[in-house]
N, C-alpha and C positions, 0 to 999 in steps of 0.2 A: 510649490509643486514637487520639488524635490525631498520632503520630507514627507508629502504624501507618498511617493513611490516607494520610499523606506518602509512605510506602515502597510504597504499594498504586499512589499517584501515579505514583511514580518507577519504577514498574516497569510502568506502564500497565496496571496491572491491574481499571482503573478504563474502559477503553475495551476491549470485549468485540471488538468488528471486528478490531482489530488481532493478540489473540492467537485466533482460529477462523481467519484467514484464513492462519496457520501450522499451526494444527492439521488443516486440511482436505486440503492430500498426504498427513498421515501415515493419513488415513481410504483416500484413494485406494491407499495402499500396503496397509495390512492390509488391505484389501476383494480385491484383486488378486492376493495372496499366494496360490498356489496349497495350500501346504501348511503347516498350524501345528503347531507343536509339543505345543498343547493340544485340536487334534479340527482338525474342517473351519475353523469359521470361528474369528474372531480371540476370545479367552475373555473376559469380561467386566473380568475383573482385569487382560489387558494394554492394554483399551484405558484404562481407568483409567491404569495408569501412564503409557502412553502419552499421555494429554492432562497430567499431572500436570509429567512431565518437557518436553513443548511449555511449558506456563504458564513453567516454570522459565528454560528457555534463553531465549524469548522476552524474558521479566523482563530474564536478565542482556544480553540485547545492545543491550535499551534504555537501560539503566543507563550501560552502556560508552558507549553514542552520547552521550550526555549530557554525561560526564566528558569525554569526546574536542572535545566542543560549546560545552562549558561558557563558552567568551570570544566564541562567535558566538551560541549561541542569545539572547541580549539582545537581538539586535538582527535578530531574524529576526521577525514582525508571527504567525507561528503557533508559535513555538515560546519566545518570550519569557514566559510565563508558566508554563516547566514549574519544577517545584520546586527543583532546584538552577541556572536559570539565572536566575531572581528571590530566589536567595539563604535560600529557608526551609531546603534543607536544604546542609550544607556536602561539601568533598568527601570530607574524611575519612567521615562517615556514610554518603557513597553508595558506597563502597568494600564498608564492611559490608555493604550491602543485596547489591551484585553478589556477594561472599562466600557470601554468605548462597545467594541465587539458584544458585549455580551445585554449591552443595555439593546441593541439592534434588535436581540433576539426578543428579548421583553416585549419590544413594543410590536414584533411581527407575532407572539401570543395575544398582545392585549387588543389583537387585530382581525382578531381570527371570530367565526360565525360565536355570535353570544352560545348558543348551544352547546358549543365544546370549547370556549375559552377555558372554563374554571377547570374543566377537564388536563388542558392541554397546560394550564401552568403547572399543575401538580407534576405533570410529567416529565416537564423542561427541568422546576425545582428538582425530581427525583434525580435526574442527568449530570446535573451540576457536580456534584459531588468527585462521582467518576470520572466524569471529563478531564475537570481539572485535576486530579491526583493520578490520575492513569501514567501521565511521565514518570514519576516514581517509582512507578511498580519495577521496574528494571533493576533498581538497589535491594530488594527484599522479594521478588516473585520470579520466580525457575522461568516462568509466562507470560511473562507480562501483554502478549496478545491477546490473550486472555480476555484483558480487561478490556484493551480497546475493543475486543468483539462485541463484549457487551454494553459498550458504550453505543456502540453502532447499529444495534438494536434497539433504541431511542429514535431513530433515523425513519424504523418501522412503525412503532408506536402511537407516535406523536400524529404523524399525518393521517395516519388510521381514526384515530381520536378525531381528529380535527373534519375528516370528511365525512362521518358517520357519527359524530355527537357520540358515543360510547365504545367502552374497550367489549363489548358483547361481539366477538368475529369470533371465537370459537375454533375450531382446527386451522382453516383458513389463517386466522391471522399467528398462531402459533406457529405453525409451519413457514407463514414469510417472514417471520421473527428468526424462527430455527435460519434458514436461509441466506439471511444478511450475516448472521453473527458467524455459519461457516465459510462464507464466502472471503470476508472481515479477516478471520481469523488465517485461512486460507494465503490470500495475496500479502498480509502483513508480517507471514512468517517467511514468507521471499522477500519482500522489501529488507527485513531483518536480516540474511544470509548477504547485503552485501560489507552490513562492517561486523561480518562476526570476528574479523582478526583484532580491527580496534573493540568490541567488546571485550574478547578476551582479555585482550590488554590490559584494559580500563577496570576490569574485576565488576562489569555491567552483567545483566542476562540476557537470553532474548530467548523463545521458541526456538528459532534456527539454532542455538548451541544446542539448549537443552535435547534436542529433537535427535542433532547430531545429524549423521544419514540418511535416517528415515526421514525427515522433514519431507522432502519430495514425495514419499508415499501418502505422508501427512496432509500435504497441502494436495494429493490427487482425490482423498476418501474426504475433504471439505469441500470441493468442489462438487463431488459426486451428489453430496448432501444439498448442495443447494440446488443442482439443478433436479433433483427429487423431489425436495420439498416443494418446489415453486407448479412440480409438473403435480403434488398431492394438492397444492391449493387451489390448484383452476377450477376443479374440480367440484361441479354444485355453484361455481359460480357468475354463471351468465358466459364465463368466455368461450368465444365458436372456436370452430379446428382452425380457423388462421393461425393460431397461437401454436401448433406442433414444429409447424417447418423450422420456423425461426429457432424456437425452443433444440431443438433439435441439432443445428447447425450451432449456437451454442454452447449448449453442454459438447459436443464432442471437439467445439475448439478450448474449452477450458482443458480438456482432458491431454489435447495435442501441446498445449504449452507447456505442461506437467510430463509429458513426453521431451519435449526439447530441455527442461529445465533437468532432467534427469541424466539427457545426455551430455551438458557441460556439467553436470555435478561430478559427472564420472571420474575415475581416478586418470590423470594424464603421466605419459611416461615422464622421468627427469631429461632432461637436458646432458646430451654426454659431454663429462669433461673434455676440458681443449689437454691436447698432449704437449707435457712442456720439453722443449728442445733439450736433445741431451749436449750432457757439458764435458768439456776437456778436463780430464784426470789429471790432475797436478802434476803428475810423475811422467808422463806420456806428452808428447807433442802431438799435436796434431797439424794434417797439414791445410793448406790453407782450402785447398779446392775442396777438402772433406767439410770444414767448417761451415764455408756459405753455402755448398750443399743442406746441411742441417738449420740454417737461418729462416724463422720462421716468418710467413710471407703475411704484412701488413693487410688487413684486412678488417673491416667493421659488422662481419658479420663471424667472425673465426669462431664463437662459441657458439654458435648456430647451427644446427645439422639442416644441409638444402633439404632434405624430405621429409623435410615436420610440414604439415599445412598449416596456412594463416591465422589460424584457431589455435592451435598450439605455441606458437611463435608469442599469440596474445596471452598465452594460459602462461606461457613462459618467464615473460615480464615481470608477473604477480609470482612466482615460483610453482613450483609441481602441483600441480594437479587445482589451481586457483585458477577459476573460469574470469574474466572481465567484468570487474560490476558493473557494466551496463548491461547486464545480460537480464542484471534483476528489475532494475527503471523499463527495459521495454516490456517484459513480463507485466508488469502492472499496469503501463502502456494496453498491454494487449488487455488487460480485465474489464477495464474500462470502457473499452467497442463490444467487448463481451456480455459484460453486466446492462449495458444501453441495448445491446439486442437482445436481451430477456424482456427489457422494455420496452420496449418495441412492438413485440412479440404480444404483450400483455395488452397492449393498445390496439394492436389489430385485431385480435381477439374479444377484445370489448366492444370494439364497433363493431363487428362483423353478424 
């Protein structure tokens, strides 16, 4: 049991954010499918396979980052303690797991309605490639979110495929493609912003350096994009006005986090030096009541100014003007009740 939980570790299966926030275009895709193979809306068994095979891919392309990672993540301050980069499991074993992972996916394709099997393998094989090499992209691409956005566009695809037997969706499905892949690109250029000091280091890339400043502008006009697209594909597609409000609520909390995330990016003032006690002139005596009048008073907070607020005390920590990486985990945090009420949204809309 204990080396299962390592593999559960190593395939993040143990951080639920990470794999919903894959699983949630393939909601947007089968919610949007105009026509399933199994009735109107998508059957209960393919969304089952459908998150089964998300879980799976998911797994192995963490697996792959990992192995791909394996001599950097030690020395990254968030990713030094995953399981094969602190040494519990080795590489031969995380090989297995990815094995393992990826064979899951095979079999939830060779599972799926005969009508779009042969479809949905071609699509999975087309996936593969990027998946697994998209960790790299960091050593040779300015971008490399880049590439996982359009890996994440797979995410679209596949389930589309698979609930409608054919890629024929036409704007509709272009647009919930366009959508995943800015949203994608969007949340993963924040997740990126919080080891840009260990990239830098490391002589790694990410969007967040390449981006610089604007990254925050960046990540507001992929947001913008998705909640656009999503509101151009409902469009002709069966979905009732249920689907506004939510839709609505949001896009404009995507927009509110890009608002919050803009004001910890902001520039914070330094920290004023502590003043150091002055000191007796060689040639001069001083006396004694002058002396420990100037003895400066023990204190654990002396380089501290009391009127910084709480937020800067933590911006402090990190030095000038470096917001807390947890700012960036709850951000993603928040995409994820974000991107699940777009779904939501889509679902009400389909029933209604």
């Amino acid at each position: 049991m204990a080396r299962l939980g390592l593999w559960c570790e190593l395939l993040r299966w143990h951080k639920p954010s990470g794999r919903l926030i894959l699983l949630i275009p393939a909601g947007w895709s089968l919610w949007l499918s105009p026509k399933h193979v199994d009735g109107i809306a998508p059957s209960p068994w393919l969304v089952v396979l459908i998150l089964l095979g998300g879980l799976a891919v998911s797994g192995a392309g963490c697996v792959a980052n990992d192995l791909w990672d394996r001599r950097i993540d030690p020395q990254v301050e968030r990713t030094r303690s995953r399981p094969l980069a602190d040494g519990r499991i080795g590489v031969g074993e995380a090989l297995l797991v990815l094995l393992l992972a990826l064979a899951i996916a095979l079999a939830v394709v060779l599972a799926l309605p005969a009508a779009a099997r042969g479809l949905c393998l071609g699509l999975a094989l087309a996936a593969l490639p990027p998946v697994l090499l998209y960790p790299s992209a960091k050593r040779w691409f300015a971008y490399p979110q880049l590439l996982l956005a359009f890996c994440w566009g797979f995410a679209v695809l596949i389930p589309w495929a698979a609930a409608s037997g054919s890629m024929a969706g036409g704007w509709p499905l272009l647009l919930c493609w366009w959508a995943s892949v800015s949203w994608s690109f969007g949340f993963d250029t924040v997740y990126a912003m919080a080891d840009r000091d260990d990239d830098r280091a490391l002589g790694v890339r990410s969007s967040a350096l390449s981006l610089g400043a604007a990254a925050p502008l960046a990540v507001a006009i992929c947001y913008g994009f998705t909640a656009a697209a999503l509101a151009l594909a409902v469009i002709g597609q069966g979905i009732g006005i249920a689907f506004w409000p939510l839709w609505l609520v949001a896009a404009a909390g995507m927009q509110h986090q890009v608002w919050l995330l803009h004001q910890w990016e902001r520039p914070r003032p330094a920290l004023p030096a502590a003043t150091p006690p002055p000191t007796a002139s060689p040639d001069r005596s001083v006396s004694p009541e002058i002396s420990a009048s100037h003895q400066p008073t023990a204190s654990p907070d002396m380089s501290v100014s009391p009127d910084l607020s709480v937020s800067q005390h933590l911006s402090a920590s990190q030095g000038p003007g470096a917001p807390p990486r947890s700012i960036y985990a709850r951000h993603f945090g928040q995409q994820v009740w974000l991107g699940a009420l777009m779904l939501l949204a889509l679902v009400l809309g389909r029933l209604s």
